[in-house]
N, C-alpha and C positions, 0 to 999 in steps of 0.2 A: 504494500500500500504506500502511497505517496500523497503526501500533504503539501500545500502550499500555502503561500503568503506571500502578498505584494505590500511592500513597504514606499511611501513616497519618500523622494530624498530631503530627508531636513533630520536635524539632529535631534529632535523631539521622536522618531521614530524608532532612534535605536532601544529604548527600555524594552516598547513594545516586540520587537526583533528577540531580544534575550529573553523576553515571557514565553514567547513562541516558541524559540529550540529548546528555551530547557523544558516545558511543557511535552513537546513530541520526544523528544529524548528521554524523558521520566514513563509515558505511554509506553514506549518501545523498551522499557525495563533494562535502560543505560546502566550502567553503575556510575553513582553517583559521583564520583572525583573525574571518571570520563566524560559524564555532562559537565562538571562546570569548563575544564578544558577545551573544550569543544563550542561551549557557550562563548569563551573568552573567545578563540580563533575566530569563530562567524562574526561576533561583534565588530572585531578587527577588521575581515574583510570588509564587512555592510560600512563603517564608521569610513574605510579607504576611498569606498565608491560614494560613498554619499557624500562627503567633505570633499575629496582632490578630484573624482571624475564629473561629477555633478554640481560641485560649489555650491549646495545646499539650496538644488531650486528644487522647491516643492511642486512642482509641476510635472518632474520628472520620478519614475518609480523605477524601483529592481524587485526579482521577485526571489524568494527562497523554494524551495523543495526538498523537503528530508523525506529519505525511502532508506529502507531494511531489507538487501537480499543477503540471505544468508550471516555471514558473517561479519560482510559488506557493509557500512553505513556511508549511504552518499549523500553530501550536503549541497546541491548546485547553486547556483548566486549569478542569476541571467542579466545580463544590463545589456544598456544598447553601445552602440561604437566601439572601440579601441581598446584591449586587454590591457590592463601591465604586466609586462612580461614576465611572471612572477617565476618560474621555471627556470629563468638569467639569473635571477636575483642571488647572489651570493652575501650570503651575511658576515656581515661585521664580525669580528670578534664578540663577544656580550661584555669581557673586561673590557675593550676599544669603547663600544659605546656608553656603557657606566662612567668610565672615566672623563669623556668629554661631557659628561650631562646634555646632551643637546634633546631638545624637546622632538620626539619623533624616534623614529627607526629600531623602534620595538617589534611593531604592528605585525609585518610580513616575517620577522624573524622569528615573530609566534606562531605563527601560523605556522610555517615552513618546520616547526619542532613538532607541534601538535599533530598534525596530519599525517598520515601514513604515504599518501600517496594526493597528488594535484594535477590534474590533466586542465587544459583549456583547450574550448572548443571556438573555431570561432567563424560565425557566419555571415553573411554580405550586410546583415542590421543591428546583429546582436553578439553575444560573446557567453558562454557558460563559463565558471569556473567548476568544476570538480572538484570537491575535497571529498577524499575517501580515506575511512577510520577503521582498520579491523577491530572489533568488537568480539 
């Protein structure tokens, strides 16, 4: 089965975003320290695409979808235009970025820990992201 949710982009959306997945992730009898992990990672994508690809126009939506095959959990995060090429992304050191305190550059470095696996999909209007968790 597969759930959805369409979020508009403005930062008032994200709480309701974290209601959502730990909700379906508590349904589908997550364990518990792997929903909040999981929560934190989507938040992170959703908060990326709704502040830096969107600049917070409410006018614009992304949509979530969590589904359970097997052992599988897949989380997609559909937006429209341009991926960032999160698959490139090479992270920081974590002592590099603590040490400079710079506001940012957590985000995808969580992600990139959390997830087991991230495919991007990307089509002529829109872009999926795939975060997949074995469970």
């Amino acid at each position: 089965m597969k759930t959805h949710y369409v979020a508009t982009c403005s930062k008032q959306s994200l709480p309701k975003i974290r209601a959502f997945v730990e909700e379906e992730l508590r349904s589908l009898h997550v364990q518990e320290s792997t929903t909040h992990q999981l929560v934190l990672a989507v938040d992170e994508a959703c908060a990326n695409s709704i502040i830096h690809h969107h600049e917070c126009n409410e006018g614009e939506r992304i949509k979530l979808s969590i589904s359970l095959r097997g052992k599988e959990l897949l989380i997609e995060l559909t937006d429209n235009g341009k991926p960032f090429p999160i698959n490139d992304y090479r992270p920081e050191d974590l002592q590099e970025i603590i040490r400079k305190r710079t506001k940012g550059g957590l985000g995808i470095f969580l992600i990139t820990k959390i997830m087991d696996k991230i495919e991007v999909v990307e089509n002529e209007d829109h872009f999926v992201y795939k975060f997949i968790k074995y469970i």
